[in-house]
N, C-alpha and C positions, 0 to 999 in steps of 0.2 A: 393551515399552511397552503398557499396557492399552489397547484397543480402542473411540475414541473417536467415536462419529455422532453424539454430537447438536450442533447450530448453536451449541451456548451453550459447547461444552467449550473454558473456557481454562485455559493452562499457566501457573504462577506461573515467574517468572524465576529464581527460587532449585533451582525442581522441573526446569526445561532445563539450568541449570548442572550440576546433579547425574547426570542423564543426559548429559550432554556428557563430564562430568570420569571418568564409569565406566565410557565407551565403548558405552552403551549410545544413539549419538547416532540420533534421528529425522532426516530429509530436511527439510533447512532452508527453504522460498522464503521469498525475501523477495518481498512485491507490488509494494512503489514504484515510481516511476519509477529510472531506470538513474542520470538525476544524484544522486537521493536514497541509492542506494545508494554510488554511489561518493563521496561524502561519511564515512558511517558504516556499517558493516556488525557484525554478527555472523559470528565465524570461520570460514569453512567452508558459509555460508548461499549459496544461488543466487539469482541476480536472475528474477525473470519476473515483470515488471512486471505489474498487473491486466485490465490491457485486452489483452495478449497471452493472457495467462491465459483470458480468457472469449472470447475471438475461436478458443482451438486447443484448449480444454481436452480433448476427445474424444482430439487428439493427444496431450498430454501425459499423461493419464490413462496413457495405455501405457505408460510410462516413470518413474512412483513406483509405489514398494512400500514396503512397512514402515508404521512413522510417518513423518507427515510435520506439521512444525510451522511455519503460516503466520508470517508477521512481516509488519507495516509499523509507521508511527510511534505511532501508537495502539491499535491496533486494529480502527479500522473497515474499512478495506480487506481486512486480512487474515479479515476475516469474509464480508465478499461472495465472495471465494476460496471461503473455506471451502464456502459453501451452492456456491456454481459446482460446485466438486469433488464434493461430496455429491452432487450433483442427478446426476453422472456419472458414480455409483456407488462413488465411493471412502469406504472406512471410515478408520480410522483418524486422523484427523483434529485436530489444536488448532489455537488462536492462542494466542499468548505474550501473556498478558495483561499490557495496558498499553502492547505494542509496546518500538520500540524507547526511547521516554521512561522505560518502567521498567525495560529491561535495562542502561539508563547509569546510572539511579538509584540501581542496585543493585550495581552497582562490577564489570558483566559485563564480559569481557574485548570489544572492539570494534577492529576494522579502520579507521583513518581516511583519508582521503585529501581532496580537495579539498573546501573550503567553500561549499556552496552551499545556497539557502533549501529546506525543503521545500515538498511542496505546497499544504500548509493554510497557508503565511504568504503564498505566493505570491495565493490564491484572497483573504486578506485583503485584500493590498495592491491587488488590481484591483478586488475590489468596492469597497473603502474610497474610492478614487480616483475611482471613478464617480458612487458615490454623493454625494462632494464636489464634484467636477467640475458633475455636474448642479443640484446645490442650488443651489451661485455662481450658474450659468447662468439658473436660474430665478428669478434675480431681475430678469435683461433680459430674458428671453425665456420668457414664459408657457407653460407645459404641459409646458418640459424635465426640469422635478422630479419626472414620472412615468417617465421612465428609473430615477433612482433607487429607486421604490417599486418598481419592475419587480424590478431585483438583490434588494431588501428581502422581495417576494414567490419570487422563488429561493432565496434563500438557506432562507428560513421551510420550504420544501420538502425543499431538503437535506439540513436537519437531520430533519426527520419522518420523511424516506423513507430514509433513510441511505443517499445516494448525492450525488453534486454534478456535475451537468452543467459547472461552469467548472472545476473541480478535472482533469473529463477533457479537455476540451479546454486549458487550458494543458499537461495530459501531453505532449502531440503536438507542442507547439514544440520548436526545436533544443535550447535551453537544461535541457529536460528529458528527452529523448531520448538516446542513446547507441549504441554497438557491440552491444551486447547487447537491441536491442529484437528482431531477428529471432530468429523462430522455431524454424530450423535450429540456431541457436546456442543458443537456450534447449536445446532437446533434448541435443545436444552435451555441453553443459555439465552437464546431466542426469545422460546416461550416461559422464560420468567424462573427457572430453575436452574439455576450454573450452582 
């Protein structure tokens, strides 16, 4: 696999399939949360959610070689990885552009297992909720509609800075958390023992 540092290198889903299929496969993470992953995966992909990721990454560095190619549903996570690992010296480097939206798209082979929402519909449904919640409200009770504008003003940030303060904190709830947020077990699973 060519030698990849910079922030921007992404991998076409057709270009992983190809190295997958001729054994030439890179070190798969996936970043999502653990329910995102056991929902849909890539074959052979490891979980270590993002926020594990940037909490141990020093640790983990020790433990990938070769390529390694980020994954989450889009891409944007898998990008914040990316610069995490960069920033902690590791070369080699993609994200699977598009995430996993364009490795289903593309008729990639995927692991499925229980159905559950990812995090960007989740981060919809509480902003959206709030945002409703507070408008009604503000029609009895003056000045609660700037709750709303508050989520309205987050949100406007998380798209600029590409990162989502609620996107990480609903990570943390049970519902998106799992057996595989520790860290021992990320490694584990790493070196060849999950």
């Amino acid at each position: 696999m060519t030698t990849r540092t910079s922030r921007d290198a992404a991998l076409p889903p057709a270009a992983l399939q190809h190295l997958l299929a001729n054994g030439d496969a890179p070190r798969l993470l996936d970043v999502r949360t653990p329910g995102e992953f056991r929902t849909s995966h890539i074959p052979g992909a490891h979980n270590v959610p993002l926020s594990i990721l940037r909490e141990h990454v020093a640790d983990l560095r020790t433990h990938l070689d070769g390529g390694v190619v980020l994954v989450c549903r889009s891409g944007s996570r898998a990008a914040q990885a990316q610069e995490a690992l960069a920033g902690a010296g590791l070369a080699d480097l993609s994200v699977l552009d598009g995430g996993m939206l364009a490795w289903e798209a593309a008729g990639a082979p995927v692991e499925r297992g229980e159905a559950r929402w990812d995090l960007e519909r989740q981060v919809r449904l509480v902003a959206g909720s709030v945002v409703l919640a507070t408008g009604v409200a503000g029609l009895f009770l003056p000045g609660v509609h700037l709750i709303g504008t508050a989520i309205g003003a987050g949100l406007t940030f998380a798209a600029l800075s590409n990162t989502c303060a609620m996107g990480m904190l609903l990570s943390r709830l049970p519902y998106n958390r799992g057996s595989r947020t520790d860290v021992r077990t990320v490694i584990a699973s790493l070196r060849g023992r999950s």
